[in-house]
N, C-alpha and C positions, 0 to 999 in steps of 0.2 A: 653256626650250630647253636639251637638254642637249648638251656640253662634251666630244665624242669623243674630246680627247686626255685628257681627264682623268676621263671616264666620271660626271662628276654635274653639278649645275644647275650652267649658266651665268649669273654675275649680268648684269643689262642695264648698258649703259653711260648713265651720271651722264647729265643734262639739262642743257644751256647753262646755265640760268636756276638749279639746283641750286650747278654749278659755281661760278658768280659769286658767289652768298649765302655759300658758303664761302671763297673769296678777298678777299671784302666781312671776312668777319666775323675771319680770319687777320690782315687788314691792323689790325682797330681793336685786337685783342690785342698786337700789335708794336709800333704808336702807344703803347699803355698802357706797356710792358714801356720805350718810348724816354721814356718822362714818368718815370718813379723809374730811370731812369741805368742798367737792365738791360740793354742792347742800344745801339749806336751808331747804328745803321739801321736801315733798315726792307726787309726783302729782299724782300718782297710785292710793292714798288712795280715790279720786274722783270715778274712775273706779268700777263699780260694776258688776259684771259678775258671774253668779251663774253655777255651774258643773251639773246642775238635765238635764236629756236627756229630749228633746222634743220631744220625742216621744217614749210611751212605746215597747221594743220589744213585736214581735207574740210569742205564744207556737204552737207548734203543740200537737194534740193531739197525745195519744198511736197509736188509730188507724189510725191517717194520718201520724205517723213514720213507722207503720209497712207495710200501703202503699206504701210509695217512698221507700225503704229498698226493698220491692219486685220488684220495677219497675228498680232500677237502676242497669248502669253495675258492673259489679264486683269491679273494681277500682274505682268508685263513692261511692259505698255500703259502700268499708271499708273505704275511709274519714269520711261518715259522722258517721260509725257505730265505729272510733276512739273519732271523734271529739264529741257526744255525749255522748261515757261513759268516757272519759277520761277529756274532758274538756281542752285539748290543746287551746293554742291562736293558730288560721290559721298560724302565721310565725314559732312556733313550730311544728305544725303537717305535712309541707312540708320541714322543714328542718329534718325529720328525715331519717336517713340512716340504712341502714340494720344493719350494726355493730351495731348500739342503743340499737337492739331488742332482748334482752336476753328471748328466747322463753323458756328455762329449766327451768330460775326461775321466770316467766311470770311477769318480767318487761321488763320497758320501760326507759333507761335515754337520758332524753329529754339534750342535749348539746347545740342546737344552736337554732336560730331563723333567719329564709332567708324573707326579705322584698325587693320585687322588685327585687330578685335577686340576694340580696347584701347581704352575712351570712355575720352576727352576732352573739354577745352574746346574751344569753336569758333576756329578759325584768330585772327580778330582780335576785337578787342569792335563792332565795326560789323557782325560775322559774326551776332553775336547778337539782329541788329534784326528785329521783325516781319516777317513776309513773308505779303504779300497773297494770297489763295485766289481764282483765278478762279470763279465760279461751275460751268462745264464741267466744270475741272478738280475741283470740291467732287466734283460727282457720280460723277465716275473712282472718287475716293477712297471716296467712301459705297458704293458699288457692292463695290469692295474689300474695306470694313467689313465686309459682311454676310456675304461669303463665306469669308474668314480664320478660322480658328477660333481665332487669337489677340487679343482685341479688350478686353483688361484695359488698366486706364490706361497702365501700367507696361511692357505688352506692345510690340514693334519693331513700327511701321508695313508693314514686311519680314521679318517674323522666318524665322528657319529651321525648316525642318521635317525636316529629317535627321534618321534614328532615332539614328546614333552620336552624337549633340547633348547626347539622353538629357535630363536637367533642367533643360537651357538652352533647351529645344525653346521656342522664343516668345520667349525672355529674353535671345534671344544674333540680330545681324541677320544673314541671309545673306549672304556673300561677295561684294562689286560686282564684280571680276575674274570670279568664277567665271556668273554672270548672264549678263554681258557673252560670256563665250568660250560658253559650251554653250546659250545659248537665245538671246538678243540677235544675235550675230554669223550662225550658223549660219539662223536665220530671215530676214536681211536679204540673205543668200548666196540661199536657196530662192524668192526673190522676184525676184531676178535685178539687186540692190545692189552693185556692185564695190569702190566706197568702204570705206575701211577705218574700221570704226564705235568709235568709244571714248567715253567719258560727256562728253568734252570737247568731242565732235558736238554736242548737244544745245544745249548752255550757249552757243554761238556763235549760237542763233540769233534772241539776244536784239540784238545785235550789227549780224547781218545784217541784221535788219526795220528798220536805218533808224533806231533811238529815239534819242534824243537824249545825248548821254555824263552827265550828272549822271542824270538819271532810271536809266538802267541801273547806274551808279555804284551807286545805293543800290538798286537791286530785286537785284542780285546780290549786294549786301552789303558791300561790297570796298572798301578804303581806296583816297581819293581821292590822288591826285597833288599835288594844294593842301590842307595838312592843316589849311587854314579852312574848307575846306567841307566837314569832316567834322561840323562841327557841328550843322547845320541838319538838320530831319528826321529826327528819331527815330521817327513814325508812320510809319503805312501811309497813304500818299496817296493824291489820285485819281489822280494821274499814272501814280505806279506801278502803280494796279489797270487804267487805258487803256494802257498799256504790255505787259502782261502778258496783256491779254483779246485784244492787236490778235496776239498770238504764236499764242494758245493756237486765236483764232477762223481764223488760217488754213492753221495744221497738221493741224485737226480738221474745219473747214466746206469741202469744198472747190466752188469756185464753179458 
């Protein structure tokens, strides 16, 4: 969005839940600085900044998933049709590479996270547990395989095919913003979607279907609230593959 009085990009305004991790993280700096006699107080404790989102996410419904899933191309379909029943974070689901995708034993290990570009480690080390492969969704993927002309172990699950890419052409993942805005959005508009669609659509609709909080807890990856039950369940369970098939079976079969 650009900034007519200033005539260039306008940055977006910080996230509640951003906001708060940085007044979180000013306060324990100030704490520290008040433990070796640097400081008398602590002026953070003034700052009040609460993490609740201002605005709730959309759902889509079954039958406007099974809409955009009919309309879109093949490589759009199986993002969202990953990012739905899998629950990936976008900088997981575009970091993944074909080696990841153990098709025999229909998982997926999620290794890295690419933001902007830049791989990285995955968000937390629970980010980095197995994730279950529906069988439907195996075949999205294999169907993908065949057609991608980047299918080297090392090769992006999503690679880009931009000519200005030039030697990264396969080696570098397409941009999740730029998906989202010129093929994802505009398709979900041509079908008659008003909802405003962002990767965070998807990932809710693990959420919605009802599953039980621990089982979603670990099929999305995500540090628990009780950090004893981070413990348990390093595998891919059955829970989590009924979990994930009850997602994937009614976004794609519909009755």
């Amino acid at each position: 969005m650009l900034d007519p009085r200033k005539g260039s990009k306008a940055k977006r305004p910080m996230q509640a839940g951003t906001k708060a991790k940085i007044r979180n993280l000013m306060s324990a700096i100030y704490r520290h600085a008040m433990r070796h006699v640097f400081i008398q107080n602590n002026p953070i404790q003034l700052v009040r900044q609460g993490s609740k989102r201002a605005k709730a996410p959309e759902i889509l419904t079954v039958e406007e998933i099974h809409s955009l899933l009919a309309a879109l191309r093949p490589r759009e379909r199986t993002m969202v049709l990953l990012d739905a029943g899998s629950g990936l974070r976008r900088g997981e689901l575009f970091g993944l590479q074909w080696g990841d995708v153990d098709f025999r034993n229909l998982v997926v290990h999620v290794q890295r996270s690419v933001v902007q570009n830049i791989v990285g480690k995955c968000k937390t080390e629970v980010s980095a547990k197995p994730m279950p492969l529906d069988e439907y969704m195996a075949r999205d993927l294999l169907e993908w395989y065949r057609v991608t002309p980047y299918r080297e172990a090392d090769s992006y699950v999503f690679a880009t095919d931009a000519n200005r890419a030039g030697s990264k052409r396969g080696k570098q993942p397409i941009s999740p913003a730029k998906v989202m805005t010129y093929w994802i959005q505009p398709c979900a508009k041509s079908i008659g979607i008003t909802k405003h669609i962002n990767w965070h659509t998807f990932t809710n609709l693990l959420h919605a279907n009802g599953e039980d909080v621990k089982t979603v807890q670990e099929l999305l990856r995500q540090a628990s609230a009780r950090i004893t039950m981070d413990v348990y369940s390093q595998a891919v369970t059955q829970s989590k593959r009924d979990a994930q098939s009850r997602v994937v079976a009614q976004i794609t079969r519909p009755n």
